[in-house]
C-alpha positions in Angstrom: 114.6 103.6 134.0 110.7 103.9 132.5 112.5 106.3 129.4 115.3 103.9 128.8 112.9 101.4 128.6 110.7 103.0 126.1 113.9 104.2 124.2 114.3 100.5 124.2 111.1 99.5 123.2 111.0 102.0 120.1 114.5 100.7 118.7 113.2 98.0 118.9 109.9 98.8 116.7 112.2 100.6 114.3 114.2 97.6 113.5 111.7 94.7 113.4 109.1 96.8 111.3 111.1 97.0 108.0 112.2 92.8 108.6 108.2 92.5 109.1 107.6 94.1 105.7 110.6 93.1 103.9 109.1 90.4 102.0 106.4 92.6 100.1 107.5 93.2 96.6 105.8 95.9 94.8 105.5 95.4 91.0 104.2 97.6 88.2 103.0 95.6 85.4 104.7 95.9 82.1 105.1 94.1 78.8 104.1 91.1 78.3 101.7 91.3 82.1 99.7 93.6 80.3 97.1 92.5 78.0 93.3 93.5 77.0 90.8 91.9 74.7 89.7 95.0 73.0 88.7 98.0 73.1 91.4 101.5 71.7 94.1 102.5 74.0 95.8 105.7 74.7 99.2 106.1 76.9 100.7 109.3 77.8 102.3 110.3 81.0 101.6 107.6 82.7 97.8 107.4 82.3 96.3 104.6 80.1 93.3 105.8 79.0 90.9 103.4 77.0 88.2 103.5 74.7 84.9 102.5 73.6 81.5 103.0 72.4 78.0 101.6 72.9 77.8 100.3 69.5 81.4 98.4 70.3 80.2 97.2 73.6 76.7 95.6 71.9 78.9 93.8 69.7 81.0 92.2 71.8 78.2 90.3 73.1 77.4 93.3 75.7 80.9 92.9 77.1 83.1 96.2 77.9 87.3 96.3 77.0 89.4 94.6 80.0 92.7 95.6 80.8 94.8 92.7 82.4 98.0 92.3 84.4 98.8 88.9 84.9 101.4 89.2 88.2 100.3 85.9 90.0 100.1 85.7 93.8 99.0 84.4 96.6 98.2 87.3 99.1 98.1 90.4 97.9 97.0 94.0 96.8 95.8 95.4 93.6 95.6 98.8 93.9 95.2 102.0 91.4 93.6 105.4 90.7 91.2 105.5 87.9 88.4 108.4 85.9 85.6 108.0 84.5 84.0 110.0 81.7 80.5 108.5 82.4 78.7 108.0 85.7 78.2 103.9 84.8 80.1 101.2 86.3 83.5 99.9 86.5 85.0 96.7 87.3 87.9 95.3 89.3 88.5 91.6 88.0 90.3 88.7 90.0 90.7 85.2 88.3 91.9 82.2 89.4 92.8 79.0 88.0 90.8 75.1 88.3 91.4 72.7 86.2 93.9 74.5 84.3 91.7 76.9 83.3 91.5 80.5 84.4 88.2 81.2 86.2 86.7 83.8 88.3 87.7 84.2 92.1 86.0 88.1 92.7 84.7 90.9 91.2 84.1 94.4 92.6 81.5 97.1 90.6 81.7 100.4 91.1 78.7 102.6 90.6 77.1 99.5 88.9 75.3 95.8 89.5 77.2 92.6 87.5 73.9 92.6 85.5 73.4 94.5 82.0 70.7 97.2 83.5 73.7 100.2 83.8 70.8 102.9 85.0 72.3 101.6 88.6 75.2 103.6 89.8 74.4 104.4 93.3 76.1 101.0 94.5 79.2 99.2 94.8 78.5 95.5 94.4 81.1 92.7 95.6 80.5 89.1 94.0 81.9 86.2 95.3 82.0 82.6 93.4 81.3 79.3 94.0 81.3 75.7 92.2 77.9 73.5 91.2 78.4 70.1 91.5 78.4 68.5 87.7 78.7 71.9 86.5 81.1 73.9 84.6 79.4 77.3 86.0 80.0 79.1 88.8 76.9 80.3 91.1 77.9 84.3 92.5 76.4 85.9 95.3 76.1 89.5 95.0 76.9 91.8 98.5 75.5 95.4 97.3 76.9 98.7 99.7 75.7 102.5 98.9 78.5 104.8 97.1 78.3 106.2 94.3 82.1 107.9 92.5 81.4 110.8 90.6 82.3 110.7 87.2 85.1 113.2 86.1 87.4 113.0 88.9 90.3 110.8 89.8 89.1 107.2 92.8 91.5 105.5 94.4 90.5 102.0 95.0 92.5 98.4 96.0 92.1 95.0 96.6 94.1 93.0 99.2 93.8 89.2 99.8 94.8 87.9 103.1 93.9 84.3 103.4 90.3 83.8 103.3 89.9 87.7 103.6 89.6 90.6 101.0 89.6 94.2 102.2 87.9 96.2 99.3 89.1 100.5 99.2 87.3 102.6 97.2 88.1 106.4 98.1 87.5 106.5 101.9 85.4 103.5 102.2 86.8 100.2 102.8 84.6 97.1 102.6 85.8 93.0 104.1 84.2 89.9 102.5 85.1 86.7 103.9 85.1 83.6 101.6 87.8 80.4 101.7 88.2 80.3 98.3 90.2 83.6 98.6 92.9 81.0 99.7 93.6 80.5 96.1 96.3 82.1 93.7 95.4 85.2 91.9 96.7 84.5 88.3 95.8 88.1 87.3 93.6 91.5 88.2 91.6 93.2 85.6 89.8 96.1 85.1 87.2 97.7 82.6 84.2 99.4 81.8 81.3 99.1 79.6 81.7 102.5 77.5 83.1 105.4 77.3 86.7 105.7 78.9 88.3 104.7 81.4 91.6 106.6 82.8 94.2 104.4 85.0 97.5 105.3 86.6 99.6 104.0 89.7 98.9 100.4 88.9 100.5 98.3 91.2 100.4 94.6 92.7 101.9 94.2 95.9 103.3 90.5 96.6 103.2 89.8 100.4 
């Protein structure tokens, strides 16, 4: 009776599991959901790599190429692998939208601070965002962990929204921030550097 019952039991797993997850759509951005600001791009194989120098990055008002993919939702995962050439930050980008007009919701820095000192790259650093009254701005708080990805070598990292939560990958570390405003709709997911290049492949947003 006991094994019929657990034969039962995992049928039963078996077919509820894929109904649980049936509603997640996985999407790899393309066309017209990929854009970036700047900055010289290379595909081939499925790796876009993209490229920049200090010189570039000074004149752009000490602001790095982005890489967008606009594939709005409401909870979700942005997840990819990505190289760097140099040992100085990168940065996952999550915007929303008030007002009708985009703004930020999160960013994540790897091997870096949001700041413009770049000598830090033993830290991952998780900012959050949060509106001044009678103020356009946006006051962040800054969460810093230890980790440091060493340059030359292929990361996995990814972002999931659930609710008011965010569960932060990078490699074998995983990372939760709390915040309400994580309630809101992700218009899009970015990411860059400050120099150098930056290798991506396996981009993918998964809609839950």
């Amino acid at each position: 009776m006991k094994k019929a019952s657990a034969v039962f039991l995992q049928c039963s797993l078996i077919c509820v599991l894929p109904a649980f997850f049936a509603d997640a759509v996985e999407v790899n951005p393309v066309g017209d959901q990929v854009s970036m600001k700047w900055g010289r791009v290379n595909e081939s194989h499925g790796v876009r790599k993209v490229l920049s120098t200090e010189v570039e990055y000074n004149a752009h008002n000490r602001h790095g190429p982005i890489t967008f993919y606009e594939v709005p939702f409401d909870n979700g995962t942005f997840s990819l692998s990505w190289k760097r050439d140099l040992p100085q930050k990168i940065n996952l980008v999550f915007e929303t939208e008030e007002d009708g007009k985009a703004t930020h919701l999160f960013k994540v820095f790897v091997n870096g601070t949001p700041n413009k000192d770049h000598s830090k790259t033993n830290v991952i650093s998780l900012v959050t965002y949060e509106s001044i009254a009678g103020s356009k701005k946006k006051k962040a708080t800054v969460r810093t962990e230890k980790y440091h990805a060493e340059a030359g070598k292929w990361h996995t990292a990814s972002v999931a929204f659930d609710g008011n939560v965010a569960t932060i990958r990078v490699d074998d570390e995983t990372y939760i921030v709390k915040d309400d405003r994580f309630r809101r709709e992700v218009i899009k997911c970015g990411v860059g550097h400050i120099w150098g290049s930056l290798e991506t492949k396996n981009v993918i947003i998964t809609k839950n």
